[in-house]
Backbone and ligand atoms as CSV (ligand in chain L), in Angstrom:
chain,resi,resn,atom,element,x,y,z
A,1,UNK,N,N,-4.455,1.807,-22.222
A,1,UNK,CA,C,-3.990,0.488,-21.750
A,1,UNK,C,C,-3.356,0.641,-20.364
A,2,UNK,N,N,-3.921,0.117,-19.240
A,2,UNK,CA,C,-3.752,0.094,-17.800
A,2,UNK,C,C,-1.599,-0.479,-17.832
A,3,UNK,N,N,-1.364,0.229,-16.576
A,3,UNK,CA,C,0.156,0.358,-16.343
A,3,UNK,C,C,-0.072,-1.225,-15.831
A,4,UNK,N,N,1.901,-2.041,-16.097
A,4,UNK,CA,C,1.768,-3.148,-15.722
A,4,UNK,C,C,3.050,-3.076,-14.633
A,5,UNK,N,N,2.114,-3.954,-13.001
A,5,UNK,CA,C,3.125,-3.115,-11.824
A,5,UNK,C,C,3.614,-4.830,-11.878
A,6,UNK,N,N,3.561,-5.792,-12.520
A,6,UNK,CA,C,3.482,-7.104,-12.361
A,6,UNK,C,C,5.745,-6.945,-11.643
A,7,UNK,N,N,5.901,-7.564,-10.610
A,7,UNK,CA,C,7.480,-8.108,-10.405
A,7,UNK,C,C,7.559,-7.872,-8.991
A,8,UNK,N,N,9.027,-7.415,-8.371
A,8,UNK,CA,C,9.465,-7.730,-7.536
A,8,UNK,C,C,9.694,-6.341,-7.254
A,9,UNK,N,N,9.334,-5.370,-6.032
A,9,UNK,CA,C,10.032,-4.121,-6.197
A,9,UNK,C,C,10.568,-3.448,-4.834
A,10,UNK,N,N,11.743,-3.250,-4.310
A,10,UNK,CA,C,12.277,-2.886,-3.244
A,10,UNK,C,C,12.077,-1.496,-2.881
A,11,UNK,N,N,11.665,-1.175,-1.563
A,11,UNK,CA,C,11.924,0.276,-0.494
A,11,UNK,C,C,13.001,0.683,-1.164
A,12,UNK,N,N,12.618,2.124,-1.665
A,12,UNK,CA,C,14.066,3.202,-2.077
A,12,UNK,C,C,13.507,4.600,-1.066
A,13,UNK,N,N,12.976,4.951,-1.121
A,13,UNK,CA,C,12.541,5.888,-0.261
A,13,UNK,C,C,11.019,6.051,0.546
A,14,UNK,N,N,10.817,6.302,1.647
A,14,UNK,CA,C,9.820,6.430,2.018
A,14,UNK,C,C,9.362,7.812,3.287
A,15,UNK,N,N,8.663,8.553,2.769
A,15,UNK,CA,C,8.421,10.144,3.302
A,15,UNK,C,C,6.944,9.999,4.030
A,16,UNK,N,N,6.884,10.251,5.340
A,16,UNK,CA,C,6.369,10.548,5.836
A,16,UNK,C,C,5.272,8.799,6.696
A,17,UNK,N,N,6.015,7.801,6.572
A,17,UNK,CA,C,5.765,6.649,6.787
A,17,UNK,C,C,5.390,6.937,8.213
A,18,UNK,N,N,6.082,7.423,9.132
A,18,UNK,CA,C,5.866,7.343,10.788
A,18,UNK,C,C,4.974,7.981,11.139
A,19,UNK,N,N,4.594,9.254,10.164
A,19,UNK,CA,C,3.085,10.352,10.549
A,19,UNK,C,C,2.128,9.188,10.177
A,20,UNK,N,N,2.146,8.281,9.130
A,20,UNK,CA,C,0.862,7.484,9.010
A,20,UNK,C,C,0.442,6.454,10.170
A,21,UNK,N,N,2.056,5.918,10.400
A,21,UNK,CA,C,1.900,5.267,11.496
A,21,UNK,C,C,1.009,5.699,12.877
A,22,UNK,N,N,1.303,6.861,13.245
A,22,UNK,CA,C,1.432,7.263,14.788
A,22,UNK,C,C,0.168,7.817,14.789
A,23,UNK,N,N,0.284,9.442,13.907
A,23,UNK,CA,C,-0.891,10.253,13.875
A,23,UNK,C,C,-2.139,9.553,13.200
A,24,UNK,N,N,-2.142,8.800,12.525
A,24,UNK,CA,C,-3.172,8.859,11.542
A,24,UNK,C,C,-3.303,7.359,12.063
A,25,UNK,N,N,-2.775,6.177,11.874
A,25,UNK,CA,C,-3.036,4.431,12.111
A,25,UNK,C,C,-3.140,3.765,13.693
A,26,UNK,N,N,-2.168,5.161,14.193
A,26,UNK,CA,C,-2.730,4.727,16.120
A,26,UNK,C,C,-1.751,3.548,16.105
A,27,UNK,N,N,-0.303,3.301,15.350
A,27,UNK,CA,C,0.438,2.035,16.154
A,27,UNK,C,C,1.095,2.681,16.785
A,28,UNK,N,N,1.878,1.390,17.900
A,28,UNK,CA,C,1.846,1.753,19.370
A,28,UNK,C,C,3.402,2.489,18.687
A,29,UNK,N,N,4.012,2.711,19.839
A,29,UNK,CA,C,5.786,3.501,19.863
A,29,UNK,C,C,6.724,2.197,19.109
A,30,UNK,N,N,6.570,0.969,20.288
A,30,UNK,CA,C,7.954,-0.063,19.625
A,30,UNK,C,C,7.364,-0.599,18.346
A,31,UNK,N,N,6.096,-0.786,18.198
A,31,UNK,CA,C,6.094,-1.593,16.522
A,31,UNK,C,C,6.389,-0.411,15.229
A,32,UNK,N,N,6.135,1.188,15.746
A,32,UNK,CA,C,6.484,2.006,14.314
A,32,UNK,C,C,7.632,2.206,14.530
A,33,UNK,N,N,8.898,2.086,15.702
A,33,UNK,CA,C,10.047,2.248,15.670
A,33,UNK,C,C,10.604,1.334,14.817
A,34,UNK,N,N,10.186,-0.026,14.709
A,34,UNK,CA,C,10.633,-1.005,14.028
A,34,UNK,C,C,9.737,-1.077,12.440
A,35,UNK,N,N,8.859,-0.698,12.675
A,35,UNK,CA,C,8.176,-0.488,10.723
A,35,UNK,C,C,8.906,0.450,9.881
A,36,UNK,N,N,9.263,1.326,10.624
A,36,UNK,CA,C,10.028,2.564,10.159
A,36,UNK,C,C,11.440,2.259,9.484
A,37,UNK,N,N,11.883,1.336,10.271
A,37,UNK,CA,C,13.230,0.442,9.997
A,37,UNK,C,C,13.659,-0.696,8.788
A,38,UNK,N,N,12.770,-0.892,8.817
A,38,UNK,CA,C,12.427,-1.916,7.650
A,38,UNK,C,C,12.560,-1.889,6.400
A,39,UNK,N,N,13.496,-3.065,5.742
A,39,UNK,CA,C,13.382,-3.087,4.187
A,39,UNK,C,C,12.231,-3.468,3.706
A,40,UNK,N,N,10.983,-2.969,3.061
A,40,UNK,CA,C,10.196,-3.525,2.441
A,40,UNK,C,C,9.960,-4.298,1.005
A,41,UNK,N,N,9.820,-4.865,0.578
A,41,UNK,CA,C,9.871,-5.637,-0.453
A,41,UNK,C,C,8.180,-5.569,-1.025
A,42,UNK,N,N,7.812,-5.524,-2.262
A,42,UNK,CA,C,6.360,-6.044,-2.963
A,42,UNK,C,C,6.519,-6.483,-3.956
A,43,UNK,N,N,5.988,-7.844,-3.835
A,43,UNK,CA,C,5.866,-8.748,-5.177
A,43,UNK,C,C,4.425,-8.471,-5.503
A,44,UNK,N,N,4.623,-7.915,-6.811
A,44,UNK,CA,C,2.925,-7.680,-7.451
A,44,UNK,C,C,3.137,-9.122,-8.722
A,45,UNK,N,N,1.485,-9.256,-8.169
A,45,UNK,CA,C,1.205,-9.938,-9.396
A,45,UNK,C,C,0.150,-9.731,-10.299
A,46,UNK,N,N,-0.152,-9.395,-11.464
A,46,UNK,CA,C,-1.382,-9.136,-12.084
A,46,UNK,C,C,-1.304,-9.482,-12.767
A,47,UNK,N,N,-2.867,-9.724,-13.298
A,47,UNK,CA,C,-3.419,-10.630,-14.622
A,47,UNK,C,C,-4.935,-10.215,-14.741
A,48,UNK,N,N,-4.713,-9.657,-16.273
A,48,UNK,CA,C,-5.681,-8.209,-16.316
A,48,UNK,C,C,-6.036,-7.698,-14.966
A,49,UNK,N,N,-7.088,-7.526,-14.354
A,49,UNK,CA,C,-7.862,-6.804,-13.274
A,49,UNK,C,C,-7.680,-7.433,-12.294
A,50,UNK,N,N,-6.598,-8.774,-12.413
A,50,UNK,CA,C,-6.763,-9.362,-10.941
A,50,UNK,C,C,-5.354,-9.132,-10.394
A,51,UNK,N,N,-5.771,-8.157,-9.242
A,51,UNK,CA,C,-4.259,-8.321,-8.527
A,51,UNK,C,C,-3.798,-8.787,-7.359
A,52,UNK,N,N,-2.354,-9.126,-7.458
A,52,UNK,CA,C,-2.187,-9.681,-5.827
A,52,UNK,C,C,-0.886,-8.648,-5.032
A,53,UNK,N,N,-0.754,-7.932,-4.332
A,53,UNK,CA,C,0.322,-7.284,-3.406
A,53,UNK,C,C,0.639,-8.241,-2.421
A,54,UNK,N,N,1.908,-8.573,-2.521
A,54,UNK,CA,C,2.701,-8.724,-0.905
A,54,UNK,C,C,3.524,-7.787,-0.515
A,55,UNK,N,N,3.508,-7.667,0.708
A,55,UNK,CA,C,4.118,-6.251,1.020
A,55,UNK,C,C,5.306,-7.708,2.035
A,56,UNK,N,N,6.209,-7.191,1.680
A,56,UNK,CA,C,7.488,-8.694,2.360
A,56,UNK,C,C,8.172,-7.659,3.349
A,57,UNK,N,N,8.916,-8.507,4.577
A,57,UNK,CA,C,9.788,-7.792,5.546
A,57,UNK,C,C,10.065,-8.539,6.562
A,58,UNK,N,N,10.872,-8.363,7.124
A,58,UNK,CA,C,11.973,-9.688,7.986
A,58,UNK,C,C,10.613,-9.288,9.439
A,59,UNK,N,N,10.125,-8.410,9.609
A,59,UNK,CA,C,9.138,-8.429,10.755
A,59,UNK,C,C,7.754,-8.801,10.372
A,60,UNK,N,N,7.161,-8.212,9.730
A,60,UNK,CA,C,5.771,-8.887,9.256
A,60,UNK,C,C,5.414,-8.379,7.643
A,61,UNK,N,N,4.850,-9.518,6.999
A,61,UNK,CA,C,4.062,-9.783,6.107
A,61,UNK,C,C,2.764,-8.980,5.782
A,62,UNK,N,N,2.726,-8.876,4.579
A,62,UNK,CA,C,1.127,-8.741,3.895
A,62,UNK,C,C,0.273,-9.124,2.894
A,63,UNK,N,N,-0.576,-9.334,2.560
A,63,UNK,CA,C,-1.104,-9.889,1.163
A,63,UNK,C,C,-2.454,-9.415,0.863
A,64,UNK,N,N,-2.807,-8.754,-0.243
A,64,UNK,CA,C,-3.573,-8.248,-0.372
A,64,UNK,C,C,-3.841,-8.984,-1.990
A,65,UNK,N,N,-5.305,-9.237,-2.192
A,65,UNK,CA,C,-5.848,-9.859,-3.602
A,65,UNK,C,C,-6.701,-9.035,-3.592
A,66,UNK,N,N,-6.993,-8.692,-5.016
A,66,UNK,CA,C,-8.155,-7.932,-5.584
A,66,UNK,C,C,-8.742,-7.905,-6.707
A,67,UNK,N,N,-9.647,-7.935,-7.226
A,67,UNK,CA,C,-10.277,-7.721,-8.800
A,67,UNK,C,C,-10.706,-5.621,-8.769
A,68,UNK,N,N,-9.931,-5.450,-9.446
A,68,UNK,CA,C,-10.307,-3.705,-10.119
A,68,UNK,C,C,-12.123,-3.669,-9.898
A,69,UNK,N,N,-12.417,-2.626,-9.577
A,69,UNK,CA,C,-14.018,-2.591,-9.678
A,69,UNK,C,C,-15.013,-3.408,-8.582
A,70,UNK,N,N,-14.063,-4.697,-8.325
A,70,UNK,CA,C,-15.148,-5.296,-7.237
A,70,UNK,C,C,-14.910,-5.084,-5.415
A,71,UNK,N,N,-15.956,-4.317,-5.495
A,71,UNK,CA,C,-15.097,-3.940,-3.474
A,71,UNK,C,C,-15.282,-5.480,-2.623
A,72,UNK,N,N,-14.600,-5.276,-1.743
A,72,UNK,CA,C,-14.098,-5.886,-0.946
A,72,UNK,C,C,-14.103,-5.869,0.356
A,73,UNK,N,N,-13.843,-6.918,1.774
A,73,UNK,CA,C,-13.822,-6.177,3.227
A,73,UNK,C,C,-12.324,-7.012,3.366
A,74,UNK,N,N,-11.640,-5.921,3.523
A,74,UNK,CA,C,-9.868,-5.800,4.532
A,74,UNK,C,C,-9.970,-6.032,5.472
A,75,UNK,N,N,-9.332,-7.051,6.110
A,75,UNK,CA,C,-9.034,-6.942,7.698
A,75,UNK,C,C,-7.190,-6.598,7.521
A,76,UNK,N,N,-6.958,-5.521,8.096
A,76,UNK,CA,C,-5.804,-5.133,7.931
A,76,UNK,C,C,-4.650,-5.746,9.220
A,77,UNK,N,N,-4.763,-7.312,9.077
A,77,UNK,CA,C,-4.283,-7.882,10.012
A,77,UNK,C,C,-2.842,-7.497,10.077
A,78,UNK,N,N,-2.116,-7.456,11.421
A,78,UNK,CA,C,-0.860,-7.282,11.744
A,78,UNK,C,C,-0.210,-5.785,10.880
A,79,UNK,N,N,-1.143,-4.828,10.523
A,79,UNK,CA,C,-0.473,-3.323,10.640
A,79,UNK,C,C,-1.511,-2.887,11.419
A,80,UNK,N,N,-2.532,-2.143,11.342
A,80,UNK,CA,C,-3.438,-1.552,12.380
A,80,UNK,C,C,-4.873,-2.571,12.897
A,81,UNK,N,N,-5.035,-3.243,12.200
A,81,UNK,CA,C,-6.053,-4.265,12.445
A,81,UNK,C,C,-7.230,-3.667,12.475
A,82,UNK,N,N,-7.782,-2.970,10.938
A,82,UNK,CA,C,-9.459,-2.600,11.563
A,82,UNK,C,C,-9.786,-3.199,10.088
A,83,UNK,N,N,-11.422,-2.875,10.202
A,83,UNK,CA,C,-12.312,-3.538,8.888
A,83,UNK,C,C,-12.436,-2.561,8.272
A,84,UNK,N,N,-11.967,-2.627,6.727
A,84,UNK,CA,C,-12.432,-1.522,5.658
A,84,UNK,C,C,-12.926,-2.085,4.902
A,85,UNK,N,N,-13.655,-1.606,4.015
A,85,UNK,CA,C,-14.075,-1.579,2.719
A,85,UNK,C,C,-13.583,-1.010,1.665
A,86,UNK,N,N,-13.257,-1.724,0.434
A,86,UNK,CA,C,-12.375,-1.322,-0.410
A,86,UNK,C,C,-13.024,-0.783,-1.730
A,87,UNK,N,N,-12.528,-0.647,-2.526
A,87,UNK,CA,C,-12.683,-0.629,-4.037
A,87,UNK,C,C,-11.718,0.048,-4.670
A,88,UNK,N,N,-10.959,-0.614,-5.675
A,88,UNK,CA,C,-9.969,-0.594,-6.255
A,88,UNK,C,C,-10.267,-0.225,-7.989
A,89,UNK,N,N,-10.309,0.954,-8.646
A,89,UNK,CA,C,-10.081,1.701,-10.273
A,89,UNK,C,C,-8.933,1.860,-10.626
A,90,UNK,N,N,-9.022,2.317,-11.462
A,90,UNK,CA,C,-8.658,2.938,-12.685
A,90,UNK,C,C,-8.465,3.997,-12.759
A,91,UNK,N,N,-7.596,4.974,-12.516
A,91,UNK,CA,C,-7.665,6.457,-12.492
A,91,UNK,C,C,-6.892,6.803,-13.784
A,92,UNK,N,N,-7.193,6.465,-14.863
A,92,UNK,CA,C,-5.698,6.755,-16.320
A,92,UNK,C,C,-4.938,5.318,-16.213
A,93,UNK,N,N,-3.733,6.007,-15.287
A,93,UNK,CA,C,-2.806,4.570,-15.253
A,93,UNK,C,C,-2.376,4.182,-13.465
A,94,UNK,N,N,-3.445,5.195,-12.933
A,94,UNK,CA,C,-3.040,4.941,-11.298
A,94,UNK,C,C,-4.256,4.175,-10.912
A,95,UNK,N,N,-3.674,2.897,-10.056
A,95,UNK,CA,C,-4.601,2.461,-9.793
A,95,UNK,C,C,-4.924,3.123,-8.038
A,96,UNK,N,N,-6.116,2.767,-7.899
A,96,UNK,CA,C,-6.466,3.925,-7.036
A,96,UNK,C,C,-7.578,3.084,-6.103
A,97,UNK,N,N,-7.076,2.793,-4.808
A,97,UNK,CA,C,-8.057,2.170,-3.784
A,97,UNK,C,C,-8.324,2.931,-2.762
A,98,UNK,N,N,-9.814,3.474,-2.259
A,98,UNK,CA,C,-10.913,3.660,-1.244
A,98,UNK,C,C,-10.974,3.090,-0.089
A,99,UNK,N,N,-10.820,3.337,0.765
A,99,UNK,CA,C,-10.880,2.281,1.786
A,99,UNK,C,C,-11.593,2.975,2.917
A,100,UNK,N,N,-13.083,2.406,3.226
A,100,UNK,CA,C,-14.543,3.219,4.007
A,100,UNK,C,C,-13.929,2.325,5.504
A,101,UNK,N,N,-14.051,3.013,6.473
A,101,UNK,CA,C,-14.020,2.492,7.931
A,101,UNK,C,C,-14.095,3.638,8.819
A,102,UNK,N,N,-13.411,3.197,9.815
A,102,UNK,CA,C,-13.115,4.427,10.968
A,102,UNK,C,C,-12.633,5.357,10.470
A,103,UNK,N,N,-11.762,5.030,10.049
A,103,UNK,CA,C,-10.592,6.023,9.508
A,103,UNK,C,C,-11.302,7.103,8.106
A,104,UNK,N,N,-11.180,8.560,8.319
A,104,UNK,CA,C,-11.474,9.234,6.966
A,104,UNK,C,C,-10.013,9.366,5.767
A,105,UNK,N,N,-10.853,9.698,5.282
A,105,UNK,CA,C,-9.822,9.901,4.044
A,105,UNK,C,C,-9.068,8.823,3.503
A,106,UNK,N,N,-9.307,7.521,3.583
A,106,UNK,CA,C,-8.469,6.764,3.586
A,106,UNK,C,C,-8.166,5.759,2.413
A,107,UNK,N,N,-6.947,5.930,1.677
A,107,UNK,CA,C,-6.856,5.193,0.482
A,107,UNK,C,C,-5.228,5.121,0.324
A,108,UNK,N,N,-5.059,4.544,-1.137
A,108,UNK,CA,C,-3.909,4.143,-1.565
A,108,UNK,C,C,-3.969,4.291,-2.600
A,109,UNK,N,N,-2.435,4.673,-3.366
A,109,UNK,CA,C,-2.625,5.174,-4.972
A,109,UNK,C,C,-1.499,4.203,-5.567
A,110,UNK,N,N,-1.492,3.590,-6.242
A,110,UNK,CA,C,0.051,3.090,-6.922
A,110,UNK,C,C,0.014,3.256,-8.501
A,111,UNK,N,N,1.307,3.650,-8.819
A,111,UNK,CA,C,1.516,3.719,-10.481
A,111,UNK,C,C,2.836,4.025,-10.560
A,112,UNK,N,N,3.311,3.735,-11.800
A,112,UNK,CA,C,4.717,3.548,-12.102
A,112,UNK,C,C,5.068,4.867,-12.904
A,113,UNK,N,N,6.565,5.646,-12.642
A,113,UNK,CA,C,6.612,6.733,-13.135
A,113,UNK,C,C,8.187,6.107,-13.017
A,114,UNK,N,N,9.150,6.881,-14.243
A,114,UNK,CA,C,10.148,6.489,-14.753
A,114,UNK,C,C,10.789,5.653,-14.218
A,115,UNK,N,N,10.383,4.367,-14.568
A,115,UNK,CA,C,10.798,3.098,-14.199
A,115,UNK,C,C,10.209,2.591,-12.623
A,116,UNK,N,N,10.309,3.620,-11.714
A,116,UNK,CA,C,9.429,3.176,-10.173
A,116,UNK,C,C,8.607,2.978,-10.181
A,117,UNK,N,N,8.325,2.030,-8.787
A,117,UNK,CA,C,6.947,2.056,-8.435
A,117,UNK,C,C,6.426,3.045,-7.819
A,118,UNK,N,N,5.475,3.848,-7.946
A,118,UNK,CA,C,5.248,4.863,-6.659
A,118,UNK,C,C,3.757,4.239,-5.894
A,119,UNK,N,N,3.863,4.741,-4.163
A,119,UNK,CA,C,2.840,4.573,-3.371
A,119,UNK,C,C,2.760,5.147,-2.372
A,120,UNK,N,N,1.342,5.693,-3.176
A,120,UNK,CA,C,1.129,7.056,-1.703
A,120,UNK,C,C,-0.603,6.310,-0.770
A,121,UNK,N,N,0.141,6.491,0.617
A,121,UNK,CA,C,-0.718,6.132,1.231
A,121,UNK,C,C,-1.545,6.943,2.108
A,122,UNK,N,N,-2.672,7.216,2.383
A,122,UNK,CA,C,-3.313,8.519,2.726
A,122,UNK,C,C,-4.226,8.120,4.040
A,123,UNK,N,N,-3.840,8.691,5.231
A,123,UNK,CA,C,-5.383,8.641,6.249
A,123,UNK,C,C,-5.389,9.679,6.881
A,124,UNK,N,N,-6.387,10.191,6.918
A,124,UNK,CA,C,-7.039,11.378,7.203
A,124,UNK,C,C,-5.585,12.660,6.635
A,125,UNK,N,N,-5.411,13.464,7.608
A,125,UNK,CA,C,-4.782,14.751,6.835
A,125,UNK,C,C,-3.097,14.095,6.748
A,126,UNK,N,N,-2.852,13.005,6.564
A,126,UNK,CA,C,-1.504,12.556,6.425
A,126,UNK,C,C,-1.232,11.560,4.872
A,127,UNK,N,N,-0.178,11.748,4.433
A,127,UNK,CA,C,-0.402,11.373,2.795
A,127,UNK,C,C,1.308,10.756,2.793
A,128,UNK,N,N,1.688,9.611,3.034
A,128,UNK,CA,C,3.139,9.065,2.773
A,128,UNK,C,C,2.956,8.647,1.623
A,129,UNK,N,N,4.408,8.600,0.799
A,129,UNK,CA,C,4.599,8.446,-0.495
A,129,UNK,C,C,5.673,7.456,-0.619
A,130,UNK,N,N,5.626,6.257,-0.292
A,130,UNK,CA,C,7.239,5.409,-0.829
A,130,UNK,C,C,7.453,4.941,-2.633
A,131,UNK,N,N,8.135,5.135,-2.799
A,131,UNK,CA,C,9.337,5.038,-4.115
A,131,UNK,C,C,9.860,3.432,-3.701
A,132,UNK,N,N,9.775,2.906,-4.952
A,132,UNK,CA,C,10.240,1.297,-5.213
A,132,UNK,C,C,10.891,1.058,-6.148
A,133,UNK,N,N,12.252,0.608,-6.548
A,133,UNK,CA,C,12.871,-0.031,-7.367
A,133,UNK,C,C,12.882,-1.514,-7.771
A,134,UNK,N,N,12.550,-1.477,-9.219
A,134,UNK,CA,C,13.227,-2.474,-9.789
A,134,UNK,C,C,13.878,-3.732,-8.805
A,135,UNK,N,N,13.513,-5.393,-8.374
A,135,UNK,CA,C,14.913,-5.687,-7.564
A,135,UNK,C,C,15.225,-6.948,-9.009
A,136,UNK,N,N,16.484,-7.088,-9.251
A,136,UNK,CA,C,16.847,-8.285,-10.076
A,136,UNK,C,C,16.753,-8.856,-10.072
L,1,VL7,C1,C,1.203,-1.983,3.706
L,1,VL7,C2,C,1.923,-0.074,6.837
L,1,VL7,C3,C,1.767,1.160,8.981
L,1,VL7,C4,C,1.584,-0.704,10.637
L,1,VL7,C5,C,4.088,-3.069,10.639
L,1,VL7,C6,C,4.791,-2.713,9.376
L,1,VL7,C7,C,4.958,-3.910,8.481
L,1,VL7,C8,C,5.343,-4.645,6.145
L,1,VL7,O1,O,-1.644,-1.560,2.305
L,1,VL7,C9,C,-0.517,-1.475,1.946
L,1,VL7,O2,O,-0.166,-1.790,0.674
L,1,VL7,C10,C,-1.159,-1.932,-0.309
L,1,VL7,C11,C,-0.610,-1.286,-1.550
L,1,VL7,O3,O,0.618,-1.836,-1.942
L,1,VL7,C12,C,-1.392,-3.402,-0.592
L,1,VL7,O4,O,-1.789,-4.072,0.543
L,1,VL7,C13,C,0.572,-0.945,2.818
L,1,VL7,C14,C,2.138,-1.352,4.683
L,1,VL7,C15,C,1.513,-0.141,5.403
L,1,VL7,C16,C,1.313,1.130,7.534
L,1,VL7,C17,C,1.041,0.162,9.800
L,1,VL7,C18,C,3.024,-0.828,10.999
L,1,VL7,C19,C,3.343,-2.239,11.386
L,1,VL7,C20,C,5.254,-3.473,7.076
L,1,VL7,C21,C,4.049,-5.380,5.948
Protein backbone atom coordinates (compact mmCIF):
# COMPACT_ATOMS: atom_id res chain seq x y z
CA UNK A 1 0.00 0.00 0.00
CA UNK A 2 1.68 3.26 -1.53
CA UNK A 3 2.98 5.98 1.37
CA UNK A 4 0.42 8.87 1.97
CA UNK A 5 2.53 12.39 1.53
CA UNK A 6 -1.13 14.08 1.43
CA UNK A 7 -0.67 17.83 3.99
CA UNK A 8 1.28 20.68 4.60
CA UNK A 9 5.10 20.19 5.12
CA UNK A 10 7.85 22.81 6.07
CA UNK A 11 11.92 23.17 5.09
CA UNK A 12 13.82 21.52 8.15
CA UNK A 13 16.91 20.90 6.45
CA UNK A 14 18.30 21.13 3.15
CA UNK A 15 22.01 19.66 1.96
CA UNK A 16 23.47 20.45 -0.88
CA UNK A 17 20.55 22.79 -2.46
CA UNK A 18 23.18 25.50 -3.96
CA UNK A 19 25.40 22.61 -5.84
CA UNK A 20 21.97 21.86 -7.63
CA UNK A 21 21.41 25.26 -8.13
CA UNK A 22 24.75 26.56 -9.62
CA UNK A 23 26.66 23.38 -10.81
CA UNK A 24 24.09 21.28 -12.08
CA UNK A 25 20.58 23.93 -12.92
CA UNK A 26 22.89 26.93 -14.30
CA UNK A 27 20.87 29.68 -11.93
CA UNK A 28 22.37 32.86 -12.09
CA UNK A 29 24.46 34.14 -8.51
CA UNK A 30 21.46 36.67 -7.06
CA UNK A 31 18.42 34.25 -7.64
CA UNK A 32 20.43 31.02 -5.77
CA UNK A 33 21.63 33.51 -3.14
CA UNK A 34 18.05 34.12 -2.44
CA UNK A 35 16.62 30.29 -3.14
CA UNK A 36 19.11 29.21 -0.76
CA UNK A 37 17.48 31.55 1.82
CA UNK A 38 14.20 30.58 1.72
CA UNK A 39 11.53 28.98 3.86
CA UNK A 40 10.00 26.45 1.69
CA UNK A 41 6.69 25.16 2.29
CA UNK A 42 4.77 21.91 0.16
CA UNK A 43 1.29 21.34 0.23
CA UNK A 44 0.81 17.80 -1.25
CA UNK A 45 -2.26 16.67 -2.32
CA UNK A 46 -3.15 13.10 -3.35
CA UNK A 47 -5.89 11.01 -4.32
CA UNK A 48 -4.86 7.55 -5.23
CA UNK A 49 -2.31 8.18 -8.23
CA UNK A 50 -3.23 11.67 -8.66
CA UNK A 51 -0.90 14.09 -7.29
CA UNK A 52 -0.53 17.70 -6.81
CA UNK A 53 2.97 19.48 -5.22
CA UNK A 54 3.20 23.12 -4.40
CA UNK A 55 6.42 24.00 -3.56
CA UNK A 56 5.28 27.70 -1.52
CA UNK A 57 7.87 30.68 -0.69
CA UNK A 58 7.66 34.41 -0.08
CA UNK A 59 9.90 34.61 -3.58
CA UNK A 60 8.46 32.20 -6.02
CA UNK A 61 5.95 29.51 -6.34
CA UNK A 62 5.48 26.03 -7.85
CA UNK A 63 2.92 23.54 -8.86
CA UNK A 64 3.34 20.48 -10.14
CA UNK A 65 0.13 17.82 -11.05
CA UNK A 66 0.59 14.37 -11.95
CA UNK A 67 -1.04 10.90 -12.44
CA UNK A 68 1.74 7.95 -11.25
CA UNK A 69 2.60 6.08 -14.56
CA UNK A 70 1.42 8.72 -17.05
CA UNK A 71 4.49 10.91 -18.38
CA UNK A 72 4.18 14.20 -18.88
CA UNK A 73 6.06 17.59 -20.46
CA UNK A 74 7.39 20.16 -17.43
CA UNK A 75 8.08 23.46 -18.22
CA UNK A 76 10.02 24.20 -15.15
CA UNK A 77 8.85 27.78 -15.13
CA UNK A 78 10.53 30.32 -12.72
CA UNK A 79 13.40 27.74 -11.26
CA UNK A 80 15.55 26.86 -14.36
CA UNK A 81 13.03 27.06 -17.15
CA UNK A 82 13.72 24.06 -19.54
CA UNK A 83 11.32 21.24 -21.10
CA UNK A 84 11.41 17.78 -19.50
CA UNK A 85 9.73 14.86 -19.72
CA UNK A 86 8.52 13.15 -16.84
CA UNK A 87 7.25 9.95 -15.46
CA UNK A 88 6.39 9.48 -12.09
CA UNK A 89 6.32 5.30 -10.11
CA UNK A 90 6.29 3.53 -7.62
CA UNK A 91 9.49 2.40 -6.24
CA UNK A 92 7.98 0.26 -2.82
CA UNK A 93 6.89 3.42 -1.05
CA UNK A 94 9.19 6.10 -2.88
CA UNK A 95 7.69 7.74 -5.31
CA UNK A 96 10.18 8.27 -7.91
CA UNK A 97 10.18 10.85 -10.99
CA UNK A 98 12.50 10.75 -14.37
CA UNK A 99 12.85 13.71 -15.86
CA UNK A 100 14.47 13.29 -19.91
CA UNK A 101 15.87 16.82 -21.23
CA UNK A 102 19.14 18.56 -21.41
CA UNK A 103 19.99 17.82 -18.28
CA UNK A 104 21.39 13.95 -17.46
CA UNK A 105 20.62 12.18 -14.64
CA UNK A 106 17.81 13.96 -13.75
CA UNK A 107 15.03 13.12 -11.25
CA UNK A 108 13.35 13.41 -7.92
CA UNK A 109 12.62 10.93 -5.16
CA UNK A 110 10.08 11.67 -2.29
CA UNK A 111 8.94 9.35 0.63
CA UNK A 112 8.25 9.65 4.14
CA UNK A 113 10.62 8.17 6.79
CA UNK A 114 9.90 8.65 10.58
CA UNK A 115 7.32 11.01 10.38
CA UNK A 116 9.31 13.38 7.46
CA UNK A 117 9.01 14.12 4.33
CA UNK A 118 12.17 13.33 2.51
CA UNK A 119 13.38 14.86 -1.08
CA UNK A 120 16.21 14.14 -2.91
CA UNK A 121 16.74 15.97 -5.95
CA UNK A 122 19.33 14.77 -8.51
CA UNK A 123 21.03 16.43 -11.83
CA UNK A 124 23.73 15.07 -13.27
CA UNK A 125 26.63 14.17 -10.56
CA UNK A 126 24.82 16.39 -7.82
CA UNK A 127 22.06 14.73 -5.48
CA UNK A 128 20.37 17.42 -2.70
CA UNK A 129 18.31 15.92 -0.11
CA UNK A 130 15.76 18.33 1.89
CA UNK A 131 13.96 16.98 5.10
CA UNK A 132 10.27 18.38 5.77
CA UNK A 133 8.26 18.59 8.81
CA UNK A 134 4.97 18.12 9.76
CA UNK A 135 3.48 22.10 9.80
CA UNK A 136 0.15 22.35 12.17
C1 LIG B 1 11.19 22.63 -6.61
C2 LIG B 1 14.47 24.38 -6.99
C3 LIG B 1 16.60 25.32 -7.84
C4 LIG B 1 15.83 27.38 -9.01
C5 LIG B 1 14.01 29.65 -7.16
C6 LIG B 1 13.74 28.85 -5.94
C7 LIG B 1 12.27 28.83 -5.61
C8 LIG B 1 10.49 27.61 -4.39
O1 LIG B 1 10.60 20.10 -8.48
C9 LIG B 1 10.59 20.29 -7.31
O2 LIG B 1 9.71 19.65 -6.50
C10 LIG B 1 9.00 18.54 -6.99
C11 LIG B 1 8.98 17.54 -5.87
O3 LIG B 1 8.41 18.06 -4.70
C12 LIG B 1 7.58 18.94 -7.32
O4 LIG B 1 7.54 19.94 -8.26
C13 LIG B 1 11.58 21.18 -6.62
C14 LIG B 1 12.31 23.48 -6.09
C15 LIG B 1 13.66 23.15 -6.75
C16 LIG B 1 15.81 24.04 -7.63
C17 LIG B 1 16.10 26.09 -8.99
C18 LIG B 1 16.02 28.36 -7.90
C19 LIG B 1 15.04 29.48 -8.01
C20 LIG B 1 11.96 27.70 -4.67
C21 LIG B 1 9.65 27.24 -5.58
Amino acid sequence: MPANFSGKWILETSDKFEDLSILALDIDFATRKIAISLSQTKVVSQDGDKFDFKTLSTFRNYELAFTVGVEFDECTKGLDNRNIKCLVTWEGDKLVCTQKGEKANRGWKHWIEGGKLYLELTCENVVCVQVFKRKE
